[in-house]
matplotlib code that plots the C-alpha trace (Angstrom):
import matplotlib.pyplot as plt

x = [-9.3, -6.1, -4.5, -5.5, -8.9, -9.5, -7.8, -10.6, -13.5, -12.4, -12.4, -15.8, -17.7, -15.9, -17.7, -21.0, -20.7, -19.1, -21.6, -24.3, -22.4, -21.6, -24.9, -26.3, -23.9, -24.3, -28.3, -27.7, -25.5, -28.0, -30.0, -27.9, -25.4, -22.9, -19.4, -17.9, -20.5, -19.8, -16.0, -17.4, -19.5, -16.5, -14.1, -16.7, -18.0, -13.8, -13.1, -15.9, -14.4, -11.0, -12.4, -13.1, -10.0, -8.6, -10.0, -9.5, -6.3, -5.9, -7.7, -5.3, -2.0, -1.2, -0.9, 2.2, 2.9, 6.8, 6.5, 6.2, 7.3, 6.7, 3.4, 1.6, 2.1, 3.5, 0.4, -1.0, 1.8, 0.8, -2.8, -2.4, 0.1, -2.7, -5.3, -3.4, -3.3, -6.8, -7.1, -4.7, -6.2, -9.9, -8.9, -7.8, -10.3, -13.0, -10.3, -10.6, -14.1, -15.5, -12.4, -14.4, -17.1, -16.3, -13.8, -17.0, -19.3, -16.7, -16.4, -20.0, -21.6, -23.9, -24.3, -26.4, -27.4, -26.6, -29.5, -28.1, -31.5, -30.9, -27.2, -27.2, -28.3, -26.9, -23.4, -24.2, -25.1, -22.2, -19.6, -21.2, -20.7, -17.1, -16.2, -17.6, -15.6, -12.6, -12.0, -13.2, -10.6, -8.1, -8.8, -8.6, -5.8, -4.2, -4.9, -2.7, -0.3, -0.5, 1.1, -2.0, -1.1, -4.6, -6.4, -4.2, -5.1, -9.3, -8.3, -6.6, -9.5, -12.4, -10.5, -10.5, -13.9, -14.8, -13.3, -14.8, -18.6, -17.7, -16.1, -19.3, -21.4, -20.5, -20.1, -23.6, -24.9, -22.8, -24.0, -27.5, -27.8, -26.8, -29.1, -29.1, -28.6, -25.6, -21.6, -21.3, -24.1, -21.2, -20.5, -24.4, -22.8, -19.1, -19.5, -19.0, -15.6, -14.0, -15.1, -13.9, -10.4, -10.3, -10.9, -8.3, -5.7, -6.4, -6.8, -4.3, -1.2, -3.1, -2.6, 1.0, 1.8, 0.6, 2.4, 5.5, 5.1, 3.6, 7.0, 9.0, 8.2, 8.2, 11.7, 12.4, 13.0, 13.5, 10.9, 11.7, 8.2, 8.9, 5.4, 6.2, 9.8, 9.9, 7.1, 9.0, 12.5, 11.3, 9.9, 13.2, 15.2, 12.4, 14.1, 17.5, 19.2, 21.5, 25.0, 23.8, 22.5, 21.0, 23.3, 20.8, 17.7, 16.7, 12.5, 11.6, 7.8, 6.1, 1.7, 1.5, 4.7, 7.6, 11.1, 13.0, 17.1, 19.0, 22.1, 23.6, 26.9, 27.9, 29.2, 31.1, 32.7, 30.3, 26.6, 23.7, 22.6, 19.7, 18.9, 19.3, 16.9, 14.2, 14.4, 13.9, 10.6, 9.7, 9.8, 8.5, 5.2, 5.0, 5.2, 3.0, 0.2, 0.5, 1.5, -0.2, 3.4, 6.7, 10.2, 13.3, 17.3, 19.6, 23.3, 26.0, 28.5]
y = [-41.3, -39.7, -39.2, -35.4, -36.0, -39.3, -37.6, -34.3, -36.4, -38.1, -35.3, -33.6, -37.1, -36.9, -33.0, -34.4, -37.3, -35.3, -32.2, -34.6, -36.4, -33.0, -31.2, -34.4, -34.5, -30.8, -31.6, -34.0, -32.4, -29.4, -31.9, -33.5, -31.0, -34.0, -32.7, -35.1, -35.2, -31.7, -32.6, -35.4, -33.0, -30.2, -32.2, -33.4, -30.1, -28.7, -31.8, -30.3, -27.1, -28.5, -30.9, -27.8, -26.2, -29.1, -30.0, -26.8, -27.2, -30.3, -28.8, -25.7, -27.2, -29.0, -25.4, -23.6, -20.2, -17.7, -17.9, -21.2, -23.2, -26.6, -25.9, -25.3, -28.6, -27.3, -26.2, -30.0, -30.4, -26.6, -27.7, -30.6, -28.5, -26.3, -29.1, -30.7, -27.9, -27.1, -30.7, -30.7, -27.3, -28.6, -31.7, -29.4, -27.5, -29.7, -31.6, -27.8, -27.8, -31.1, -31.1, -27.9, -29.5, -32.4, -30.6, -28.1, -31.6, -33.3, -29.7, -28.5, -32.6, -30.5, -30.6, -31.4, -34.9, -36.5, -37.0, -40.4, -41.9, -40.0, -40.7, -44.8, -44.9, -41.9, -43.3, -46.3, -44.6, -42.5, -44.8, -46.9, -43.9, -42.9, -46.5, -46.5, -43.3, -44.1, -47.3, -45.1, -42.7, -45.4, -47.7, -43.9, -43.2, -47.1, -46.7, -43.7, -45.3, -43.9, -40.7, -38.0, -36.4, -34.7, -38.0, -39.0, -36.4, -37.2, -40.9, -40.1, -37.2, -39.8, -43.1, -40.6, -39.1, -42.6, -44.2, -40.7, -42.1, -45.4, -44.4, -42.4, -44.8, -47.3, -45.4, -43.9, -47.5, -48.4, -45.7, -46.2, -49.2, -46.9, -45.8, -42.9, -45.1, -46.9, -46.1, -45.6, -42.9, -39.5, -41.1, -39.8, -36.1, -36.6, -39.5, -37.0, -36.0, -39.4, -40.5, -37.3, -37.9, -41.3, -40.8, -38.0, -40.4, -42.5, -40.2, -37.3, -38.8, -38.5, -34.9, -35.4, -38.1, -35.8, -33.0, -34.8, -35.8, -32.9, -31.1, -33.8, -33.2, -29.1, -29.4, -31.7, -34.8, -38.0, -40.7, -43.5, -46.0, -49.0, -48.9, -46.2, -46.4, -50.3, -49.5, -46.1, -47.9, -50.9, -48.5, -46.5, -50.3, -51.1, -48.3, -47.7, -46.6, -49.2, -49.9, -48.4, -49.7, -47.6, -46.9, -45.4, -43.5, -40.2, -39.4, -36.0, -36.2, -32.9, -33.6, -34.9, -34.1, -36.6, -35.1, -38.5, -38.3, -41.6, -41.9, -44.4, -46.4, -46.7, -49.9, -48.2, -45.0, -43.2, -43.6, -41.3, -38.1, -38.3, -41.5, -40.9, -37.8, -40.5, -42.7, -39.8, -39.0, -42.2, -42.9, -39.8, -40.8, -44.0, -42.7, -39.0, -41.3, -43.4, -40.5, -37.3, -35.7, -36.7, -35.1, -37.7, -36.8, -39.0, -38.3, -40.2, -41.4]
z = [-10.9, -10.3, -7.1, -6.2, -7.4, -4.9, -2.5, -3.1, -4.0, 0.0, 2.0, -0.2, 1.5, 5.2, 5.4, 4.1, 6.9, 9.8, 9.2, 10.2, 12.4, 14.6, 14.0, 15.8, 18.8, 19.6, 19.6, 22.0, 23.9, 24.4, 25.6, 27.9, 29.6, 29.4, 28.8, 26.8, 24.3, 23.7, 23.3, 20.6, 19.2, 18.6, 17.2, 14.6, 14.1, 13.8, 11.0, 9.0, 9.0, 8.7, 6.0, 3.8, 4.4, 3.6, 0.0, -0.9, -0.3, -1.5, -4.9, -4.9, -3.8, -7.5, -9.0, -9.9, -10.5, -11.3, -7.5, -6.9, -9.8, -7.8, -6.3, -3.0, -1.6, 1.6, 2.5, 3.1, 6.0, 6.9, 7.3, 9.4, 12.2, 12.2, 12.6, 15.3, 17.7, 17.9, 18.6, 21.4, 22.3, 22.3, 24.3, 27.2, 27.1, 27.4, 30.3, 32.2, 31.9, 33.5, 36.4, 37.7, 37.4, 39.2, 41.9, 42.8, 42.9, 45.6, 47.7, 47.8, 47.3, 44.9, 41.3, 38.2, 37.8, 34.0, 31.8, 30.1, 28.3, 24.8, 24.7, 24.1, 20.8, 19.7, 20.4, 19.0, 15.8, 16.0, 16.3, 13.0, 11.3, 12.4, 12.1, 8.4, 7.7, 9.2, 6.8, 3.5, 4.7, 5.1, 2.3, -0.7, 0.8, 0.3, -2.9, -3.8, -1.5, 1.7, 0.5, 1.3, 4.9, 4.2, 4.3, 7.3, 9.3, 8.7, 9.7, 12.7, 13.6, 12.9, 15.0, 17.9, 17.1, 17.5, 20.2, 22.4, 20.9, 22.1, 25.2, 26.3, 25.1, 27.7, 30.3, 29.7, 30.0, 32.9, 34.7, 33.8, 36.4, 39.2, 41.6, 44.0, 47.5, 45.7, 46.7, 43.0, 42.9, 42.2, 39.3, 38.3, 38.8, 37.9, 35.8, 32.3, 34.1, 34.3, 31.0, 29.3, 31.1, 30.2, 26.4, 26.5, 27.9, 25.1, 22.2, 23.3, 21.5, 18.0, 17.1, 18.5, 16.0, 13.3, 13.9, 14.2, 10.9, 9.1, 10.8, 8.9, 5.8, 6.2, 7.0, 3.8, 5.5, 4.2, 3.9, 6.3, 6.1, 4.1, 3.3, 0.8, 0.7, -0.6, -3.5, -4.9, -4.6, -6.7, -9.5, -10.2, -9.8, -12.8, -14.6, -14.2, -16.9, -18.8, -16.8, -13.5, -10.8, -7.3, -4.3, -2.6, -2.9, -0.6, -1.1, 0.4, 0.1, 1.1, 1.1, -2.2, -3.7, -4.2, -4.8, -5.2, -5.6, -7.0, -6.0, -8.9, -9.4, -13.5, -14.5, -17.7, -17.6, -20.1, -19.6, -22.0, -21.0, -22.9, -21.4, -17.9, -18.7, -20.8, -17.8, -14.9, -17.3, -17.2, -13.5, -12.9, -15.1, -13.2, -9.5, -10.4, -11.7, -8.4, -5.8, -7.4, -8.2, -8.3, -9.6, -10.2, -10.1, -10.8, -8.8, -9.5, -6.7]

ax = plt.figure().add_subplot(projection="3d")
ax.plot(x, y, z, "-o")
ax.set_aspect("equal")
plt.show()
């Protein structure tokens, strides 16, 4: 299987598994009233629409035209800015939401009382499920190297999908030992606000980290993590043409797309055109077949 078509066949299973997932939390939200499973329940519900965008992207991005010689690959980084906003912008919304909530509960002492007995096992189920998808997503896109920002995104949506099942899963049973003469007994009418602002102090810096780098690599930046770095840089030492030897190497890695520039040192004075254009082929076999797409320079120094 090559790259593009893990990466595809990836995101095709994450909309299978997050269309149930969400169709699920908004039942139980209807249910329920509670705020932060309608949170749970959107972002789900947003990574299957996203997850279509996103494969057929990822199906459409390979393709060049007069236009665009090298492809559509800037739409994967594209994607994911776009993706991360409605995150962030979902995450505040739902925030908004349960303060009034709460702030009209502590002014009036009124309010509606959480129904928690459906939402134990339905967390429980849920965060199975995310934790299931979040290593598939992690472990495809290990084995093209780390290089699909696509398949980063769905790993990053699905760990936060997760930890807000988990999160309200506890709380639900915490609060389910609570009793109407106890101190604690606001928390049965506020309890969806404090465990929606807790879970958005721990997931909020997700869609940040993502943007930051889907920016990076729309403004041609350099790849910097070793992870990728180390395993690219000891291909092209692999194939150095005769009588060079690397001085440095810049990777500019835009979704799926590697643009990598050697910067060489010759030991002699003349060195082979033709073989400094077999070996760029060559490398550029190698790292396509284990990235998606790749495009080698050689620069001397």
């Amino acid at each position: 299987m090559t790259p593009k078509k893990r990466e595809h066949f990836s995101l095709v299973i994450g909309i299978a598994a997050n269309l149930l997932m969400g169709a699920a939390g908004l039942s139980v939200y209807f249910a329920t009233g509670i705020e932060a499973l309608f949170l749970d329940a959107m972002f789900t519900l947003v990574t299957v629409l996203s997850g279509i965008a996103a494969a057929v992207i990822s199906k459409r991005s390979k393709y060049t035209s007069e236009i665009f010689p090298h492809g559509l690959f800037v739409l994967e980084p594209i994607y994911v800015v776009f993706k991360s906003l409605l995150m962030i912008f979902l995450i505040g919304a739902a925030s908004i939401s349960v303060s009034q909530k709460a702030i009209a509960y502590f002014i009036s002492g009124t309010g509606e009382k959480m129904l928690i007995g459906p939402i134990i096992p339905y967390e429980l189920i849920m965060v199975v499920l995310c934790g299931a998808l979040f290593f598939f997503y992690r472990t495809q896109n290990n084995r093209i190297g780390n290089t699909s920002i696509l398949l980063k995104a769905e790993t990053k949506s699905t760990m936060v999908d997760g930890l807000m099942s988990g999160g309200i899963g506890l709380a639900a049973f915490a609060i389910s030992f609570i009793d109407n003469s106890s101190p604690l007994s606001f928390l049965l009418y506020t309890g969806d606000f404090f465990i929606t602002i807790l879970l958005v102090l721990f997931s909020i810096k997700e869609p940040f980290i993502l943007l930051r780098e889907a920016f990076i690599e729309i403004a041609d930046g350099v790849v910097t993590k070793d992870e990728i770095k180390a395993a690219i840089e000891d291909v092209i030492r692999k194939n150095l043409p005769q009588s060079t030897q690397m001085k440095k190497c810049l990777i500019h890695k835009i979704g799926m797309s590697l643009r990598v520039i050697v910067l060489l040192n010759g030991k002699d004075d003349l060195c082979s055109i033709s073989e400094l254009h077999e070996k760029a082929l060559s490398i550029e076999k190698i790292l396509s077949g284990e990235y998606g797409n790749a495009k080698v320079s050689f620069v001397f120094s």
